[in-house]
C-alpha positions as CSV (number, residue, x, y, z in Angstrom):
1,X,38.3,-70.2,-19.1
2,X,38.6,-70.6,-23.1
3,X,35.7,-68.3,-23.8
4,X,33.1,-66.4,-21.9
5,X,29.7,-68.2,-20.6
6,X,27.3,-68.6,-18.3
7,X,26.1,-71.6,-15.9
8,X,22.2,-71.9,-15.0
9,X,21.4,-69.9,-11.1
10,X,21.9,-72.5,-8.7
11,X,19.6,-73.1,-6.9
12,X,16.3,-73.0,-9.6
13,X,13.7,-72.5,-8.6
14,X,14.7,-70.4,-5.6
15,X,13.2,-68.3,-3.0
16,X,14.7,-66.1,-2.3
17,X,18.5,-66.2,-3.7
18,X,20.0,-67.6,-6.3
19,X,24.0,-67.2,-7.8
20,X,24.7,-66.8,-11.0
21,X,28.0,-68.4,-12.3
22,X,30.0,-67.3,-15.4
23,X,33.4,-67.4,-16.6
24,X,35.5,-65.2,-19.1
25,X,38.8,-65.7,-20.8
26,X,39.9,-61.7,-21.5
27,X,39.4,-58.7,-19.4
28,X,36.9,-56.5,-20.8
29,X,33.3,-55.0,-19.3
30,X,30.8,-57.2,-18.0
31,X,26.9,-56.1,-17.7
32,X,24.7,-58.6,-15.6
33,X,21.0,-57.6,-15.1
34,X,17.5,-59.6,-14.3
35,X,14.3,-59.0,-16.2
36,X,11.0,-59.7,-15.9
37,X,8.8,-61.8,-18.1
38,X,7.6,-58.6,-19.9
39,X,11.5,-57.4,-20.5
40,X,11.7,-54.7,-17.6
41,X,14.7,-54.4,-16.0
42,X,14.4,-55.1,-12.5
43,X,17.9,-55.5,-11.1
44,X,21.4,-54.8,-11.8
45,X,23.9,-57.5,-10.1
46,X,27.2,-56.4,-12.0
47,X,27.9,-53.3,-14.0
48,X,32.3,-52.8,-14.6
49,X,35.6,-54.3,-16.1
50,X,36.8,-58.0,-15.1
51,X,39.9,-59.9,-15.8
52,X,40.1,-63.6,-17.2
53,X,38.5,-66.2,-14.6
54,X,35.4,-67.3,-13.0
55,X,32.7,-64.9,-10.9
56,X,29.6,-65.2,-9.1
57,X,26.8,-63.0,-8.7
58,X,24.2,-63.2,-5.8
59,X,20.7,-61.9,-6.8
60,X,18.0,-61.3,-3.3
61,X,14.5,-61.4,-4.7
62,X,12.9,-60.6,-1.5
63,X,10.0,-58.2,-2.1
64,X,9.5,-59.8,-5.6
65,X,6.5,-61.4,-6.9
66,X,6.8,-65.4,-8.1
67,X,7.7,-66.1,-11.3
68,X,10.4,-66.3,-14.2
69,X,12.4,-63.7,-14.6
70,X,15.5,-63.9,-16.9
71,X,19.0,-63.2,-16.1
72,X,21.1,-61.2,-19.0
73,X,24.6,-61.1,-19.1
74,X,26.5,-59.2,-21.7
75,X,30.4,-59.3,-22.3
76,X,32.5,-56.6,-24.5
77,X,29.5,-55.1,-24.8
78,X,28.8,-56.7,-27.8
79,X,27.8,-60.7,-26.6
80,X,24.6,-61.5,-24.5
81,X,23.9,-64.6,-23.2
82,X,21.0,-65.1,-21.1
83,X,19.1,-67.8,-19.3
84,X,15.4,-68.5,-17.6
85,X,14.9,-68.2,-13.7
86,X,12.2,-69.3,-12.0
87,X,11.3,-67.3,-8.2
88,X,8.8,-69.6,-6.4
89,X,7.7,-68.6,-3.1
C-alpha cells in the first residue's frame, strides 16, 4: 500500500457481520472502533501496532439494534478516517 486507507464494510447493509478492509504503508498503531449514531462507542475491533500491508476486521452486531452506526479507524494516532454502516435486521 502507498498510504493508509480504508474500504467500505462489505457486505452493507449487513445483518449481522460485516469486514472492514484497510490497508497501511508503515508500521505504526492502528485504533478501529464502531459508534453509534449519537457518537457512543460501542465496539472495539482493533486496538495495537501493525506492519505495512492489508488487514481485515470482522465486527458481530448480534444483540444490536438496526441502524447506522459508523466505523472509525485511526492510524499514528494522529489520522482518522471513518465511514457509514448500515445494520438492518
Amino acid at each position: 500500500p502507498v498510504q493508509f486507507e480504508t474500504v467500505k464494510n462489505y457486505p452493507n447493509p449487513f445483518n449481522p457481520n460485516t469486514v472492514i478492509n484497510y490497508s497501511m504503508s508503515h508500521i505504526g498503531s492502528v485504533k478501529v472502533h464502531v459508534y453509534d449514531v449519537i457518537g457512543r462507542k460501542v465496539a472495539t475491533l482493533f486496538e495495537g501496532i501493525r506492519t505495512p500491508g492489508s488487514y481485515e476486521v470482522a465486527w458481530n452486531a448480534e444483540g444490536m439494534a438496526s441502524g447506522v452506526y459508523f466505523c472509525r479507524v485511526e492510524f499514528f494516532g494522529n489520522k482518522t478516517i471513518s465511514h457509514k454502516m448500515n445494520l438492518v435486521k
